[in-house]
Each structure stands twice: as structure tokens, then as C-alpha cells.
N, C-alpha and C positions, 0 to 999 in steps of 0.2 A: 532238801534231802539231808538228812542227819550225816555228822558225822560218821564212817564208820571206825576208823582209828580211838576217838574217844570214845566210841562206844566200845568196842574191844577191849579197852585200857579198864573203863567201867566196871565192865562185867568180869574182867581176868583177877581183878582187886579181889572182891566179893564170893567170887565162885568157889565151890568145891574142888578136889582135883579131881574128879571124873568131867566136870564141864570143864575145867582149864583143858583138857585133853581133847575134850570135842571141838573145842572151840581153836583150840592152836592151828590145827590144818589150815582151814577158814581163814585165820591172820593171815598166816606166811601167807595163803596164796595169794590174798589182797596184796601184801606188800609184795609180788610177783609182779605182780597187775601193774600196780601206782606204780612199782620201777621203771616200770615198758613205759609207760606215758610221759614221765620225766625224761626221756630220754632225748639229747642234745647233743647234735655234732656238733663244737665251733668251732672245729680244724678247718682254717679257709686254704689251707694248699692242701693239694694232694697227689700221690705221687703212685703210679701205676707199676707192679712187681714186675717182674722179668717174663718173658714168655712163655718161660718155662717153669714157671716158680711152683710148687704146689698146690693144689687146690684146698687144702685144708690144714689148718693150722690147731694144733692142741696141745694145751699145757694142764698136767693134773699134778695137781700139788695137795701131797699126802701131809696132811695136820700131824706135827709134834713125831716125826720120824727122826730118830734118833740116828747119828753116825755109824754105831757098831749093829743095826739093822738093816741091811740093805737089800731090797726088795729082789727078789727074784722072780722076773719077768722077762719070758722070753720075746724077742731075739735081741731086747737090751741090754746095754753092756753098764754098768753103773760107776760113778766116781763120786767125788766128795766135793762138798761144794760149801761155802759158806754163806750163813743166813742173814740179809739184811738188818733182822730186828729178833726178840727171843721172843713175840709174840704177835698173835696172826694181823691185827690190824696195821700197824707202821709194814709187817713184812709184806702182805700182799699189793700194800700200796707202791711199794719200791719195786715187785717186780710187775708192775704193770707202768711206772713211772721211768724206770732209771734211775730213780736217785735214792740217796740213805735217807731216812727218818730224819735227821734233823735236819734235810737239805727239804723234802715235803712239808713235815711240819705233821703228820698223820700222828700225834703221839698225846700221851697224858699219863700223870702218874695220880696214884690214889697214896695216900697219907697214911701211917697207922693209926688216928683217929678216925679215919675217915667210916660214914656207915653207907654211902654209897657208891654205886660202881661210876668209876668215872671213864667215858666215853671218851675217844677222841675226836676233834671235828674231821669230817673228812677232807682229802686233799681237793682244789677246786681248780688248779691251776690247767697248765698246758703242756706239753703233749701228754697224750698216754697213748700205751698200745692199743689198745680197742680201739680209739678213734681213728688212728694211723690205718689201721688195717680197715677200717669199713669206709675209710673214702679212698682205700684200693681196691673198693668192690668185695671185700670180705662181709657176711652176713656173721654177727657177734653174738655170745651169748658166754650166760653166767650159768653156771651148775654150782650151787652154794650148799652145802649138806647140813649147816649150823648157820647160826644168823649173822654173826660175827665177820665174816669171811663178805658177806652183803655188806653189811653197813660200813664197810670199806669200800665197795665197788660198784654199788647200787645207783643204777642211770646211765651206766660206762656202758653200758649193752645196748642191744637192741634186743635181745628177750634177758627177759632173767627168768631162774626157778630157784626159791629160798624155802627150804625145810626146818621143822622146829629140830629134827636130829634123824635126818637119814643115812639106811647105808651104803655101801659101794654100788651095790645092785640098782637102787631105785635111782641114784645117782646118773650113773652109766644108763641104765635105760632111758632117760628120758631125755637124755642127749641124743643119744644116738637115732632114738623118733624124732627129734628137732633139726639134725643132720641129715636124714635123711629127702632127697631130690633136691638139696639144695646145690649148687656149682660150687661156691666158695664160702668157706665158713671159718670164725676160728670162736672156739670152744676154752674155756677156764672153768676148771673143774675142782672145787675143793672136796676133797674125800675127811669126814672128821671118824672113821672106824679107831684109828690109832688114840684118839683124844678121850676122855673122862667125859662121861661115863662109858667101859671100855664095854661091850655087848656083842662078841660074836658069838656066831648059828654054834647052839651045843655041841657039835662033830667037834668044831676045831677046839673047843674046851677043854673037851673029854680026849681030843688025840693028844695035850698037852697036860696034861693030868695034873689039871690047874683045881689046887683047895677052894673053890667057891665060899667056904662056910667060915673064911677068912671077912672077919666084917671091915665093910667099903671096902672091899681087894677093888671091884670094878670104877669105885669111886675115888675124887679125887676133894671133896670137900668135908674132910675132917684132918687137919694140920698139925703135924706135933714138929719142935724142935729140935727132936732128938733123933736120934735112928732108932735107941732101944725102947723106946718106946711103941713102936710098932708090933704089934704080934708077931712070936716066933713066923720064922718064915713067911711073912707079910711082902720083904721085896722079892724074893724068890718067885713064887707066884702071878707076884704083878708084871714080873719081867715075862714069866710065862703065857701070861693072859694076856700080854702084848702083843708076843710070839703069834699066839694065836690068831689074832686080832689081824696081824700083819698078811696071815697065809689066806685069811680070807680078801683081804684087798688084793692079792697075787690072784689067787684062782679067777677074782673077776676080772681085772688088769688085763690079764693072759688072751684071753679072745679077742679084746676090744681090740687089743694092742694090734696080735698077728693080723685083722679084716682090716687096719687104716696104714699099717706101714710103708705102702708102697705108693701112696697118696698124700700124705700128713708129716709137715712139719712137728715133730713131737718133741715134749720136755713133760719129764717126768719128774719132781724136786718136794724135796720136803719145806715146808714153810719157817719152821724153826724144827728145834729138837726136843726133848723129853729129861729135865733129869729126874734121877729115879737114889735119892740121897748118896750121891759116891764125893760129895766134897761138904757135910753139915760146918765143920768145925772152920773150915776157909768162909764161906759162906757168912757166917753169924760175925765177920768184920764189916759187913757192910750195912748199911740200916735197911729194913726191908717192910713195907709195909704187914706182912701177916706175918702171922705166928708159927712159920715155918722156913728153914732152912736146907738146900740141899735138896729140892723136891719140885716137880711140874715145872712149866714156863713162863716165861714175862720176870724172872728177875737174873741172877748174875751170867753172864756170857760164857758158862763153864762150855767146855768142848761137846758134852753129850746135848746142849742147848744151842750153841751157836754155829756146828757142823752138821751136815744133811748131806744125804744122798742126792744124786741128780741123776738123769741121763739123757741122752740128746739122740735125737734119729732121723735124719733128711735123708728122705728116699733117692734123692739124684745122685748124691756125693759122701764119699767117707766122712762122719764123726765121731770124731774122737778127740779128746781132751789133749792139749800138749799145756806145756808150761807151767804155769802158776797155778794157784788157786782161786777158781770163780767162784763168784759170790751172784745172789737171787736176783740182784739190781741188773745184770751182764742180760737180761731174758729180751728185755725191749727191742736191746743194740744187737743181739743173736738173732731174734726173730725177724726183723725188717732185713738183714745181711743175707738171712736163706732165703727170705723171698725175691731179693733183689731191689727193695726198697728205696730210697736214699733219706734215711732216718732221721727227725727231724732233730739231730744232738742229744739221742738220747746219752745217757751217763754209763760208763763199763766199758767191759771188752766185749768183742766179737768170738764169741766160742769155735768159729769155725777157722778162726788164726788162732796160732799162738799166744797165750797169755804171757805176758813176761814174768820170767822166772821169780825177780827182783818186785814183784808187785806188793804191797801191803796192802789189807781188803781188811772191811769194817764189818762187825756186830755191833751193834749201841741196843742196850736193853732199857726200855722208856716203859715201861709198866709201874713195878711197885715195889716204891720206895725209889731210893736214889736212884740218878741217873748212872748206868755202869757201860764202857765202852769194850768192847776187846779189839786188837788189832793182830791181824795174823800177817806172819811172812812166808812162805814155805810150814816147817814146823818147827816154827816159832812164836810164842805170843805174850803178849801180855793182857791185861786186865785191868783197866782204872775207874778208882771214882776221885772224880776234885771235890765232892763234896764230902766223902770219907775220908779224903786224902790217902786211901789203900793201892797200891799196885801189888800183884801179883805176874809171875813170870811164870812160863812155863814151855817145855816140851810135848809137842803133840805126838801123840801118837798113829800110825796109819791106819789103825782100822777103829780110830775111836779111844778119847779119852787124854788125861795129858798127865805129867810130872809135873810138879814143881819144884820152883829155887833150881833150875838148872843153867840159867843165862847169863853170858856176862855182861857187867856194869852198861859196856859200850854197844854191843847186843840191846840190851831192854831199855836203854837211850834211843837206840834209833827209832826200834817201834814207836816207843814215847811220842818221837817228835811227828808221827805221821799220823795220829791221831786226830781229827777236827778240832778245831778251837770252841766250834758250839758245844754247848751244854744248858741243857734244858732246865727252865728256871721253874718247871713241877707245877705251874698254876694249874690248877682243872678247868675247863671248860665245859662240860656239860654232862650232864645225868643220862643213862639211860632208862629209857620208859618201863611201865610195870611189869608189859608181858618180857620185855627183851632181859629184864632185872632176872627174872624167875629161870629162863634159857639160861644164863651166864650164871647163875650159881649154879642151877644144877651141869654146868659143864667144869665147875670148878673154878672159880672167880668167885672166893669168898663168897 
């Protein structure tokens, strides 16, 4: 029997784009298919939830939700939460892992020479949440909207669905046919509506009286350096057509949410953030592989990149945030803790205690160009690279955003020192293939 991967690879080369488009469905679902069959428990203990624990567990995590966007969806209450990584592959793997990016290793940068996309290898190691929960008799599954989100988590399930770019709707639906007469389930759902290329239902457009005729307003793969170089009222819009963007992943949110509340462990979290040029001239300090500053994800840990909304909802017991600030890594040691688990040392805090106030919590941005860390305390942070030798300091803001130069000496020493000593030495490991090449630019990845 022929390959059919190579064949696909083949024929995606060659094709027109009316057959790229025929033909993409047909991929993703194949590589749907081959993920169900590679699928491996090799968790040899296992440990049975509480008698009461929920029967259903779900985490949806909104692509590139930015901190001063925070979702409105009822009867969720929303905080702020920090992002393991400023780009979805290290970040999805740390919250199905516990641990940061350079503690997995899920990571890779691309070069300014570089003319290909560099993939990272995926993490292979032990524990992750999936497996924990399916040898607690949880039935698993992936809802991946973009491929990216996959090829980080791809085999971690027992079903997976990967699309070339769907939306919240087809998303949500086919979950919830996959949940349905199941006992125990737990579900991961990446939604990419918020992510380039940004494409909601005309209503929510037109309610936002977003300029469409603004060229690439919806795309994110033409790069300038500058801010003015942007067509007048270029970010205006973009911000707008986000907006938009965002009220359509609400409107569908909104039902899923109120019919599992009273059953479902839920986390709702953004994966990283979005920036949209509010820091070009801080930016342009650090080496960056593309020819843009101040703009999308995967490079400096600015606040609108490195801070996300969350929100948390166990039906037996009050949730709600106290103390510190959590970070995407906290989701493992959170969710084994509501079910009653006894987790196998995942990394983080437990969301349903107290965070310490006094905690400092990581972003490490491992995309492109140098490697950039931020370290948060409260609202406080700084920014480094050892490779730039740059630090930046700053003041966060509550609802999104930060000052800088506002720390003292002894202040942006401490953060310093709690910073990881790792730092990623940028080799590439591996290429992505022709079709997944063709997804990731057109999602903006160069």
C-alpha cells in the first residue's frame, strides 16, 4: 500500500490551490486517524479520582488571547494568568506537562537566515495530563483547530480531530458528538478564531465596523519594522476585527459552557497573547529573527504576549483565584487536585489553594530569534536576554499592558536572580513538511 503521507506531501507540492484545498481536509483527517493509532499509555501507576470527583473534565484554550481582552462568558468569572511560552507549541506542552519550556525541551528557534520553518521535536517524556487522567478511567481527546496545537500533542489522546483552520463552531461541535454517552471524558480544545488569519461570520464585522478594504487587516504575513508604516488606521481595526473575532468565540462558548457546568471540571485560558505594535522601539533591542518588531507571537515576553486570561469552574466547590499569579504550567497540578488525583509531581501550584503571594512565575519566549525570558512577581517584571545582554523592567498593569524603567536596582535583582539558568543554545531540529509549511505561513510564521 503506498504511502499516503508521501503521497499528500507529493501532490500538495505540485497542486494548484483549488486541489491544495481539496485535498487538505483528506490530510488533517488522515493525520486524525494515524494519531488514534499511535496512541500509548506508558503510565504504569494509576490512581483512581475521588468518588466524587467530576465526570468530565475540559480545558479550551483560546490562541493568542491577549490580557486587556477578556472573554465574556457566562457564569465565568475571569483572572489573569501567565503564559508558559509566547508561542503555542512549548506553551501547550507545559500545560499538559507541568513544566516550563526549557525544563520539556518542546522548543526551537529560526535564524534570520533561515528560509525554513523550524519545528520543534515534540516532548516524549513522562507524566502528562492525558495519560494521568485515562488510567483514571477518563476517555481523552484533542480538538485542535490549526495543526500546530497537534503536532505538540498528537498521540497524547485516545481520539484526536486536527483541521487545516477551523472555527469555534465546527470545533465545539464535534466535541461534544465525541462526549456525548460517554461516563468520563476529558477534552482539550484549541480554538485558533483569535489567531491570523482572523475570519469572523460578517454580523460580527459589520457590528464592529471593522475597514476590511485595509489590505492584510485579517492577515498577519506581511512584516514591517515600523508602526508608520502601516496604513492609516491599520491597528485600529485590527484591534477591532479581533474584537470581533473574540464576540464570536463568546456567543459559541456561552451554551457549551452553561449545558457542562454542573458536571465539568473547566479551564478556560488563553495559550499566549497577541501583540499588536505597542512597544516597536523596546523590541528592535533584541535580535529577532523577521523583519518585524512589536507585532504577533513567539518573540519578546511583552505583557500583551506573556499575560492571558484564565478561568476556572468546579462544580462541587468555590473557584476562585487567591494570591499570586498563575501561570498555564499550574493546569496539570489544578486538574489532578479537583479530581482528587494524587498527581504524579506535576510542577505548579494547585489553583484551588492559595498561590503565594511572593511567587515569581516564568514566560521564556523560544521562537524567533534569541532566546527572551520574562519573570513576573505580583506587578512586577522584568525581561532578559543573555544573549542580547538587554534587561528591561517594568510595571504591569491590571488590566493589561506595562510601564517601564519603573524598578529599583534591588527590585529587578531579585526578579534576575529567579530567573532559570537554562538558556537555549537555538540549534534547529527539524523542518516542517510541505503541507504543514503552507498551514504555518498562511497562519503567519513567515
Amino acid at each position: 500500500m503506498p504511502n499516503i503521507t508521501k503521497l499528500a506531501h507529493k501532490a500538495q507540492k505540485k497542486a494548484p490551490v483549488d486541489l491544495k484545498a481539496l485535498l487538505g481536509p483528506l490530510y488533517y483527517r488522515y493525520l486524525s486517524v494515524q494519531a488514534d493509532r499511535e496512541h500509548q499509555n506508558h503510565l504504569s501507576v494509576s490512581s483512581d479520582p475521588n468518588p466524587n470527583a467530576p465526570d468530565h473534565v475540559l480545558i479550551v484554550a483560546i490562541d493568542a488571547l491577549r490580557p486587556d481582552f477578556v472573554p465574556d462568558v457566562a457564569p465565568l468569572h475571569f483572572e489573569r494568568s501567565i503564559a508558559p511560552g509566547t508561542w503555542t507549541f512549548p506553551s501547550v506542552t507545559s500545560m499538559q506537562t507541568g513544566q516550563l519550556p526549557h525544563e520539556h525541551g518542546a522548543v526551537a528557534h529560526d535564524h534570520p537566515d533561515d528560509s525554513s520553518f523550524a519545528l520543534p521535536k515534540q516532548f516524549t517524556g513522562s507524566p502528562t495530563l492525558p495519560a494521568v487522567l485515562e488510567s483514571a478511567g477518563y476517555n481523552t481527546y484533542l480538538g485542535s483547530s490549526f495543526i500546530t496545537p497537534f503536532l505538540a500533542l498528537r498521540g497524547w489522546f485516545e481520539s484526536h480531530r486536527v483541521y487545516g483552520d477551523a472555527d469555534v463552531e465546527t470545533v465545539l461541535s464535534d466535541y461534544k458528538l465525541w462526549r456525548q454517552n460517554r461516563e468520563r471524558t476529558y477534552g482539550y480544545l484549541q480554538l485558533g478564531d483569535l489567531h491570523a488569519p482572523i475570519d469572523p461570520p460578517n454580523k460580527y464585522v459589520q457590528s464592529h465596523d471593522v475597514d476590511m478594504s485595509l489590505d492584510g487587516l485579517n492577515e498577519l504575513v506581511k512584516y514591517t519594522n515600523n508602526y508608520s508604516d502601516a496604513p492609516p488606521g491599520w491597528r485600529e481595526h485590527r484591534l477591532r476585527l479581533y474584537r470581533a473575532a473574540l464576540d464570536y468565540v463568546e456567543d459559541a462558548l456561552e451554551p457549551l459552557v452553561e449545558n457542562v457546568v454542573d458536571d465539568t471540571l473547566l479551564v478556560i485560558i488563553g495559550d499566549h497573547g497577541e501583540a499588536m505594535w505597542e512597544h516597536p522601539e523596546r523590541d528592535q533591542q533584541f535580535a529577532d529573527s523577521r523583519p518585524n518588531y512589536g507585532v504577533g507571537h513567539g518573540g519578546t515576553p511583552f505583557d500583551e504576549v506573556a499575560r492571558v486570561p484564565v478561568a476556572l469552574n468546579h462544580p462541587n466547590f468555590e473557584s476562585q483565584f487567591q494570591g499570586g499569579l498563575p501561570n498555564g504550567r499550574d493546569i496539570p497540578n489544578t486538574i489532578c487536585a479537583g479530581l482528587g488525583i494524587d498527581e504524579p509531581e506535576f510542577g505548579g501550584f494547585n489553583w484551588f489553594n492559595k498561590i503565594p503571594e511572593d511567587r515569581y512565575t516564568i514566560c521564556e519566549a523560544t521562537r524567533y530569534g534569541t532566546e527572551r525570558k520574562a519573570v513576573y512577581q505580583g506587578d512586577a517584571k522584568v525581561i532578559r536576554s543573555e544573549t542580547d545582554n538587554v534587561t528591561l523592567d517594568a510595571t504591569v498593569h491590571e488590566n493589561g499592558g506595562e510601564t517601564f524603567e519603573t524598578l529599583s536596582d534591588d527590585t529587578i535583582n531579585s526578579l534576575l536572580s529567579n530567573l532559570p539558568d537554562s538558556w537555549d543554545n537555538m540549534d534547529i531540529e527539524t523542518d516542517a513538511s510541505a503541507m504543514v509549511q503552507d498551514q504555518l505561513e498562511a497562519l503567519g510564521y513567515r
